[in-house]
C-alpha positions in Angstrom: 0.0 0.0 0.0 0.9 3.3 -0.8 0.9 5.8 1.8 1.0 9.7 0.9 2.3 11.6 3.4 1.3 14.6 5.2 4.3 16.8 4.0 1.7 17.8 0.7 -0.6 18.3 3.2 -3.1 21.4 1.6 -2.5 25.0 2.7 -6.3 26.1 2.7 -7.5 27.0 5.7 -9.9 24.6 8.4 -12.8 25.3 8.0 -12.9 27.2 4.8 -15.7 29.5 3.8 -15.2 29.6 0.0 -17.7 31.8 -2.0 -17.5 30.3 -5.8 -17.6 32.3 -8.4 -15.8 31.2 -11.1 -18.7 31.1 -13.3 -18.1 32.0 -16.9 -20.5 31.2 -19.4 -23.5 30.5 -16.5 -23.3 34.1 -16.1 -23.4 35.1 -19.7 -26.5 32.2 -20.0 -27.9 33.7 -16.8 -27.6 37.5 -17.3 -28.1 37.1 -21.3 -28.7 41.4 -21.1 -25.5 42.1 -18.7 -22.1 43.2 -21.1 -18.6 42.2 -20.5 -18.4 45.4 -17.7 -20.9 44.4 -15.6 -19.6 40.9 -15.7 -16.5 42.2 -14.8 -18.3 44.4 -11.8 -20.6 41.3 -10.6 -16.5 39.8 -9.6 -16.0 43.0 -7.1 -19.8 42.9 -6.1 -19.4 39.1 -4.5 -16.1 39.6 -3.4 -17.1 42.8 -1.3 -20.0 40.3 0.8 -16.9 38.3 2.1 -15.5 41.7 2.6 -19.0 42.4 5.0 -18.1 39.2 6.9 -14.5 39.9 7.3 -15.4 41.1 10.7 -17.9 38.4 11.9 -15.5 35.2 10.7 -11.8 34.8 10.8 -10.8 35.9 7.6 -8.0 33.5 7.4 -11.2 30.8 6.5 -12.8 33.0 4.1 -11.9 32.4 0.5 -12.8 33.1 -3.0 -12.9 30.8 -6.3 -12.7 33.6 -9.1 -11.9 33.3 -12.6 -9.5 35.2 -14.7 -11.7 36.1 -18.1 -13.9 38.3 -16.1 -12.3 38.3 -12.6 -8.2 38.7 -13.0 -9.0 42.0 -11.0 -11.3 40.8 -8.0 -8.5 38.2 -7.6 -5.9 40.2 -7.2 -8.4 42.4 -5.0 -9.0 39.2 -2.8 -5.3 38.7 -3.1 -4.3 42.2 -1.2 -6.9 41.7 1.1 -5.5 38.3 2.6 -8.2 36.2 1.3 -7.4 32.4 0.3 -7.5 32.5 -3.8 -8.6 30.1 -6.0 -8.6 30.1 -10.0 -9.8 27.5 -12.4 -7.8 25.9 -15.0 -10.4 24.3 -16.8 -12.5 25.6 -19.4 -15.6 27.0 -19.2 -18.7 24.1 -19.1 -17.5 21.7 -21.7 -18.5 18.4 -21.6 -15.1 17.0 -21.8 -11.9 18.8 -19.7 -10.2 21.0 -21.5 -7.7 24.0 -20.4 -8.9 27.7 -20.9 -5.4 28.9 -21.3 -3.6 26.1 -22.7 -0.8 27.4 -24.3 0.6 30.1 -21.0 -1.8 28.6 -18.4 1.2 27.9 -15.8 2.4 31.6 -16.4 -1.1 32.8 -15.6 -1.4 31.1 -12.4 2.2 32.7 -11.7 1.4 35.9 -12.3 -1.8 36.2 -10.4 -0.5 34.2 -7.7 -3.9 32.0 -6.2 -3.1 29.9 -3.7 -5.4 26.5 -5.0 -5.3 25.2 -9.1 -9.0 24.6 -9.4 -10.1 22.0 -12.1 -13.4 20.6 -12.5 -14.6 17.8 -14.4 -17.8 16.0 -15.8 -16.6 12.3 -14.8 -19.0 9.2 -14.8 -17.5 5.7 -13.9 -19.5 4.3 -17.2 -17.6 6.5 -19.2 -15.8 4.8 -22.0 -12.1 4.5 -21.4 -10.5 6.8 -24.4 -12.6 9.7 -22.5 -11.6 8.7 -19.5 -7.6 8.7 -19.9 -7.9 11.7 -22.0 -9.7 13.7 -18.8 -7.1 11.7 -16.5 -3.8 13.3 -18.2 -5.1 16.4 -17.8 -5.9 16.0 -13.9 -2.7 14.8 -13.9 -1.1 17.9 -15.2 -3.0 20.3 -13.1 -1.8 18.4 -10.2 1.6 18.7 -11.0 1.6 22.2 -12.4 0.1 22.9 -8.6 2.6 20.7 -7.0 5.5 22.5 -8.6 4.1 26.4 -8.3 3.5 25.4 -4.5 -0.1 25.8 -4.7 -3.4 23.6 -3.4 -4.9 20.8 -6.2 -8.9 21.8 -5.7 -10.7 19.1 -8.0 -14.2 19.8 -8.3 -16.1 15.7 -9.5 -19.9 16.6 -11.3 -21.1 13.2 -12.2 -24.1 13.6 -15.0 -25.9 10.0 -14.7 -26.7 8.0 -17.5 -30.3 7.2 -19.4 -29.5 3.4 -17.3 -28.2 4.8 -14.2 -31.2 7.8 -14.4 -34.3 4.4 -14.9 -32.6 2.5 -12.6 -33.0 5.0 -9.9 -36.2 6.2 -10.7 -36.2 8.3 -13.5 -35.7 11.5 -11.8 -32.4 13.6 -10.2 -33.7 13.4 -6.8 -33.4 9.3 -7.4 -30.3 8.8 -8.6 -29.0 11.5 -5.8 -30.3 9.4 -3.1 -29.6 6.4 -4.5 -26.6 5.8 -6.9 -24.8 9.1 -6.8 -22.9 7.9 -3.3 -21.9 4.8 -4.8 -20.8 6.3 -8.5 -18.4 9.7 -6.8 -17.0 7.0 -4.7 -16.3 5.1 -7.7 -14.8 8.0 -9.5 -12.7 8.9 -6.7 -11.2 5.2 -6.1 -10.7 5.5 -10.2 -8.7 8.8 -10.1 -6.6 7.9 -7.3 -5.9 4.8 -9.3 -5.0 6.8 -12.3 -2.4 9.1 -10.0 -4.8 11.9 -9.6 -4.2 13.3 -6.0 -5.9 16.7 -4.9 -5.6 18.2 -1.9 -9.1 19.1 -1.6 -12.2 17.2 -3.0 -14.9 19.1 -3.8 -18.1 17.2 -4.3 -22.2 17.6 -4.1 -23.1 17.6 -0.7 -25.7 13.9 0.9 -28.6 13.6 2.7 -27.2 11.3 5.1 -24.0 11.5 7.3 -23.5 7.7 6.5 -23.0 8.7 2.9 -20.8 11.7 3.5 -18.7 10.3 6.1 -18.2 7.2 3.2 -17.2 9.6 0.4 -14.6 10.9 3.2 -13.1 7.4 3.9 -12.3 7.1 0.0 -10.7 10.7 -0.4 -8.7 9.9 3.2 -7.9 6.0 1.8 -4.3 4.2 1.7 -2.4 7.4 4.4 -4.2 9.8 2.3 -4.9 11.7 5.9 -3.6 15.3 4.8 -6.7 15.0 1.8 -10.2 16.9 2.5 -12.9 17.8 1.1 -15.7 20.6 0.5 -19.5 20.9 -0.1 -20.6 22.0 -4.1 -24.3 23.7 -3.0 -25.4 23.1 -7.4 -27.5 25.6 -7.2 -29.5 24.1 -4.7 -31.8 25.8 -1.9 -30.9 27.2 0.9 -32.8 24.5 2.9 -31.1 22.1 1.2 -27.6 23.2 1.2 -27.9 23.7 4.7 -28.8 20.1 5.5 -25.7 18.9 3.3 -23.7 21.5 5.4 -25.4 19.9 8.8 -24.1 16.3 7.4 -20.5 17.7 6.6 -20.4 19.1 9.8 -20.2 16.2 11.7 -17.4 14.5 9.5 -14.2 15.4 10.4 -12.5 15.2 6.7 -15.1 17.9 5.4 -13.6 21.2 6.0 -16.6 23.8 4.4 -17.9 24.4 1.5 -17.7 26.4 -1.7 -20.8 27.9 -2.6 -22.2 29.9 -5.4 -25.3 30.4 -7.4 -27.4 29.5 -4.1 -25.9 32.9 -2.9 -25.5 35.5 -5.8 -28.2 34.4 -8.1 -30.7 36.7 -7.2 -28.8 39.0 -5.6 -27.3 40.1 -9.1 -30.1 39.5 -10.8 -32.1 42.0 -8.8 -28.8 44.1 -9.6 -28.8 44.0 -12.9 -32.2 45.2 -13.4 -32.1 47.4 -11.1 -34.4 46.5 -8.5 -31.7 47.0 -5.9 -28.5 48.7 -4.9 -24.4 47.5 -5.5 -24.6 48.1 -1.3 -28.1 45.9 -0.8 -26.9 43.3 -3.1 -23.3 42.8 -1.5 -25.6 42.9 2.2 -27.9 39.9 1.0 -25.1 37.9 -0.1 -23.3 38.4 2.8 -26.3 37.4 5.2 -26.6 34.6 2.6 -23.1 33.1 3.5 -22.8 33.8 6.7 -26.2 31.6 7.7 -24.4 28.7 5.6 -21.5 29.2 7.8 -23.4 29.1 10.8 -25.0 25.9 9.8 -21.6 23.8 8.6 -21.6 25.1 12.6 -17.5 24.4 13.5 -15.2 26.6 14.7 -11.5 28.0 13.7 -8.5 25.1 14.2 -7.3 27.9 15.6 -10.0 29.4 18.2 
């Protein structure tokens, strides 16, 4: 057995309050009327309702996952502030991993200076194999362009279920979530590990039950792996449900927070855009937004 030990243990804080908003063409499918400057301002916007909650929560746990088409500014913002940075590598929503940058994409990274390489990928255990080792060479190169900059791996796992897997659970997305999706991430995980992929930080759709989160846990943490953690995705979900994912992550030790997103600025820039509210009162209900999700992943600073 191989053991990894806990000298590549992840910089990121514990716990660790990241507000995502790496979102590139989401926003532009979202806010079909909003040009490339108000993109550009909807960056500062979200990064200024961490700002609100500098006061409230140790900043050292708050963090932001910004982008560099629209938010190379906000992250250097966040950056001067002393907030935990994180950037995407990967392009924006296609179906099979690809780099955004790919020609100067270490360089980037360099110059903006994030602390975490963020990758996400669409990854299904019944994908066919050529897919699979294509999306695998390119986990593997994220990890070791972070590995030699000296920055976190954040690997973000979206698993899309199949026409079987999506009748065999029911037919719908609240079937397959409660019954296969547990089973499959664990599966992908095991299958990346396998392949050489090691992040420092998981970041995966949050469970219903604390059986199913703590199990996910035990894969990211398996074979010495005990440096590895991971993070709650909220998908867009409710707040109510988000919450109850937070609640479940809570309780496991290996879950350090969450990185949430849409649940939080969604309407809040919506109502922005169109004007039905203020830069100030939109940055306010973000803020209140995030810190309730705090309060209900409920565990205090390593360091309190």
């Amino acid at each position: 057995m191989v053991v990894h030990e806990s000298e590549s243990r992840a910089q990121a804080p514990d716990p660790l309050y990241m507000l995502a908003f790496d979102h590139r063409q989401v926003l532009r499918d979202l806010y079909p009327t909003a040009d490339t400057a108000d993109l550009e301002s909807s960056k500062t916007v979200v990064l200024d309702a961490l700002e609100l909650l500098s006061g409230e929560v140790p900043r050292e746990s708050l963090a932001f996952l910004v982008d560099e088409e629209y938010g190379a500014a906000a992250a250097t913002t966040a950056r001067e502030r002393g907030l935990y940075v994180a950037m995407p590598i990967e392009a924006s929503r296609t179906p099979i991993l690809r780099f955004q940058y790919p020609d100067d994409y270490a360089e980037r990274f360099a110059r903006i200076n994030p602390q975490s390489v963020k990758a996400l990928v669409f990854h299904n255990p019944a994908d066919d194999d050529e897919r699979k080792q294509a999306q695998f060479e390119l986990l593997r190169r994220t990890g070791e362009l972070a590995k030699e900059q000296g920055r976190d791996y954040l690997l973000e796992v979206l698993i899309t279920p199949t026409p079987e897997q999506l009748e065999q659970s029911g037919g719908d997305k609240a079937g397959f979530r409660a019954s296969l999706f547990p089973g499959l991430l664990i599966e992908s995980i095991a299958e990346m590990q396998t392949a050489g992929i090691e992040p420092d930080i998981w970041k995966v759709e949050g469970f219903d039950t604390i059986e199913d989160t703590a199990a996910v846990a035990a894969q990211a943490n398996i074979g010495g792996r005990d440096h590895v953690r991971c993070i709650v995705l909220g998908s867009g979900e409710s707040h109510e449900k988000v919450r109850g994912w937070l609640a479940n992550a809570s309780a496991v030790p290996s879950f350090s927070g969450f990185a949430i997103g849409r649940t939080i600025w969604n309407q809040p820039l919506a109502d922005l855009f169109e004007g039905r509210i203020t830069r100030d009162e939109a940055t306010a209900r973000m803020a209140t937004s995030f810190g309730e999700l705090i309060t209900a992943f409920g565990r205090s600073s390593a360091t309190d």
